[in-house]
N, C-alpha and C positions, 0 to 999 in steps of 0.2 A: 509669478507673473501670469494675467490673465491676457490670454490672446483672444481676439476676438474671430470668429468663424459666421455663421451664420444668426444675424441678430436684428431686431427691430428697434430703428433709429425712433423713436418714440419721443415726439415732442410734447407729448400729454403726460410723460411720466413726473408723477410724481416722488414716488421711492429711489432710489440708486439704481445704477445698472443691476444686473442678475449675475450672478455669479452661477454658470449653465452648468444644467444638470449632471453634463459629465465629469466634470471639474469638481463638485463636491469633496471626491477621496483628496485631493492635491490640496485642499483647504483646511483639511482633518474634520470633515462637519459628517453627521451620518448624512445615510442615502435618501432621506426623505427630507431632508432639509432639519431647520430648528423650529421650534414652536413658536406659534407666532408672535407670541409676547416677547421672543427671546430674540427677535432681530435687532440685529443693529450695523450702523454705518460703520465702514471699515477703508484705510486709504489700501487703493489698487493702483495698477499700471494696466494699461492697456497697449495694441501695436493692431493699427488697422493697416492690414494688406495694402499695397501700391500706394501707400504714404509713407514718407521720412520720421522718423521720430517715435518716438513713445508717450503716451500722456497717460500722467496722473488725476485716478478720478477716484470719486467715491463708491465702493463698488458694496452689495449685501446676499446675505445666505439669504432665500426665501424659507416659507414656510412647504409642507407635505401638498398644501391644497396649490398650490401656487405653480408647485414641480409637474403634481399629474396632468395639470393643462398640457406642458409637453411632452410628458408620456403617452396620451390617450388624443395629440392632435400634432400628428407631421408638421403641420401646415405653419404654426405657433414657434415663433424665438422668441429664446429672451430679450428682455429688450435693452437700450442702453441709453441712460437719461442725456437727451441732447444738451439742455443747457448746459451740463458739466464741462461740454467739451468747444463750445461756438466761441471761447477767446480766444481760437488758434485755426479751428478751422469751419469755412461756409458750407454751406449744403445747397445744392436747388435740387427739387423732388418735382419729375414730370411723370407724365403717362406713359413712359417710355423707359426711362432710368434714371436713377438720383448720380447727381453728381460731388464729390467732395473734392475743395480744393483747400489745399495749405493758404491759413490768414483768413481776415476777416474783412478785406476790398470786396465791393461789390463783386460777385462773381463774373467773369465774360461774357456768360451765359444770358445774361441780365443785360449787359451793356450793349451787347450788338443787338436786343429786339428792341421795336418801335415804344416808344416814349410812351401810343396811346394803350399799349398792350400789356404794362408792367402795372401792377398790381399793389402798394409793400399796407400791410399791416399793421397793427399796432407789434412793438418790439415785444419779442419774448422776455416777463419781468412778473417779479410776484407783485399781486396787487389783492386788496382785502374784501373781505365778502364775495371770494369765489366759490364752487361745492367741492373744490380739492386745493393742496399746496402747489397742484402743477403752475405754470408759468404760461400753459398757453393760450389762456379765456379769453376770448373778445365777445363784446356789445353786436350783438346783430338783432338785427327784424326779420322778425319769423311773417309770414302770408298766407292767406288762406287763396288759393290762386282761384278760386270761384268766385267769393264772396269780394274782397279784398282788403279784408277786416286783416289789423297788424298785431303783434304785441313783442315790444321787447324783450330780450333776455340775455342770461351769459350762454355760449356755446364751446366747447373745445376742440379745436382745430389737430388732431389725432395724424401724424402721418401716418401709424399704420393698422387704422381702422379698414375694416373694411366698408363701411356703409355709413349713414345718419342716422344716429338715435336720437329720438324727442321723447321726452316728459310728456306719458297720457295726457295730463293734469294743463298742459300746455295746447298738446292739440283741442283738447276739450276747449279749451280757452277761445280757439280761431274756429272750432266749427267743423273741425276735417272731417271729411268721411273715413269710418276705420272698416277694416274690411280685417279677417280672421289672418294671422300669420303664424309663425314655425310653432306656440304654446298659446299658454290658453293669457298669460300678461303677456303679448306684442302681438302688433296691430299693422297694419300696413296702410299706408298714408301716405298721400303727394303735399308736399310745402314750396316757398319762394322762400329762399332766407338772401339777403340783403348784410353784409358785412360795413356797418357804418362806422367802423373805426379806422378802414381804410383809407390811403390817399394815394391820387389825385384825384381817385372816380373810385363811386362805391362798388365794393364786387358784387355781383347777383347770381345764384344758383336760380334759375327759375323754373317752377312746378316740378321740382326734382322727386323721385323716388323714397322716405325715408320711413323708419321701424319706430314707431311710436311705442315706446314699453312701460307700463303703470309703476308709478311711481313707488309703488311696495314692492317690486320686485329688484331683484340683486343688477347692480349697475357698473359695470366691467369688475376692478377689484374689490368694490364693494363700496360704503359712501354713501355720501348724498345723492338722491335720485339729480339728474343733470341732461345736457344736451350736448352731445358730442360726437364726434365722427371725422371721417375724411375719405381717403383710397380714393378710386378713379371716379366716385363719383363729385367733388372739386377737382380733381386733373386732368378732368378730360376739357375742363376749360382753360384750367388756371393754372401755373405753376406756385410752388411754396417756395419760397428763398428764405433759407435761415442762417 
């Protein structure tokens, strides 16, 4: 039985939850995980703290590269694929703390703020011609907040990104100023992005902060170059309800 301890509600995941590092010997896997050709899905149980119940989910051994991310970074859990688990229980993600409630009724959370203030997005659902199998891509317009020049695209809505990554190949597209960031592929850039799959009212990040990173370089676990992100910079306006 996998307990869950310290872990990242990951609604970009597209893999299975992780089956965490210290937990390996309980699995009988070695200490550096399996190779990476050799994963595979596996039915687990889980038990998240201050909830009733247990749920079965799909859970997977990583590979060596996969494990030293939480070797070599405190900061980094595993993560645990949300959709597995949203036929039982909601989530609202603020700036402040995520909440999980038993069932899938709107949350209270939601229900006691104002009408003009709530937000809801296109459902989390696999849909074709995304850059991954995750389930959380929405349609948005990206902005050059000088010019006001737009262009569409997919983006992934990450709970637990820390920041917004764009496609060089995209900023180049709008015109942005790139300015030198952390290596010599990422770039530092302000955008507007416009979430148009929303309803009642479109959501707007406007002239936000984001890391423009050239598109031949490695792109969180690897993949299609893509646009994706979230953390406080969407929470400090918006909350996420899943």
């Amino acid at each position: 039985m996998l307990y869950t301890d310290k872990v990242n509600f990951d609604t970009g995941a597209s893999w299975p939850t992780d089956v965490p590092l210290e937990l390996l010997a309980g699995f009988r896997a070695p200490p550096d995980g399996v190779p990476l050709d050799e994963r595979k899905e596996q039915p687990g149980v889980i038990r998240i703290p201050g909830l009733d119940g247990e749920y079965k989910i799909p859970i997977m051994i990583q590979d060596k590269d996969h494990y030293d991310l939480f070797r070599n970074d405190s900061n980094r859990y595993p993560l645990l694929r949300i959709r597995d688990i949203t036929d039982e229980i909601s989530m609202v993600f603020t700036n402040k703390k995520t909440v999980l409630r038993l069932g899938v009724t709107k949350p209270p959370e939601l229900t006691a703020a104002p009408t003009s203030s709530v937000i809801n997005l296109a459902d989390m659902r696999a849909r074709s011609g995304t850059p991954t199998s995750g389930w959380q891509w929405n349609q948005v317009t990206f902005k050059n907040p000088a010019t006001g020049l737009t262009f569409t695209d997919r983006m992934g809505l990450n709970t637990g990104d820390v920041r917004i990554v764009v496609k060089k190949s995209l900023a180049d597209k709008l015109g942005l100023p790139l300015t030198p960031g952390k290596n010599p592929e990422n770039f530092n850039t302000n955008t507007s992005i416009e979430f148009i799959e929303s309803t009642p009212t479109h959501a707007i990040l406007d002239n936000i902060a984001v890391e423009a990173r050239d598109d031949n370089a490695r792109f969180a676990r690897g993949g299609a170059a893509r646009n994706f992100g979230g953390g406080l910079v969407v929470l400090d306006k918006y909350s996420i309800a899943i």
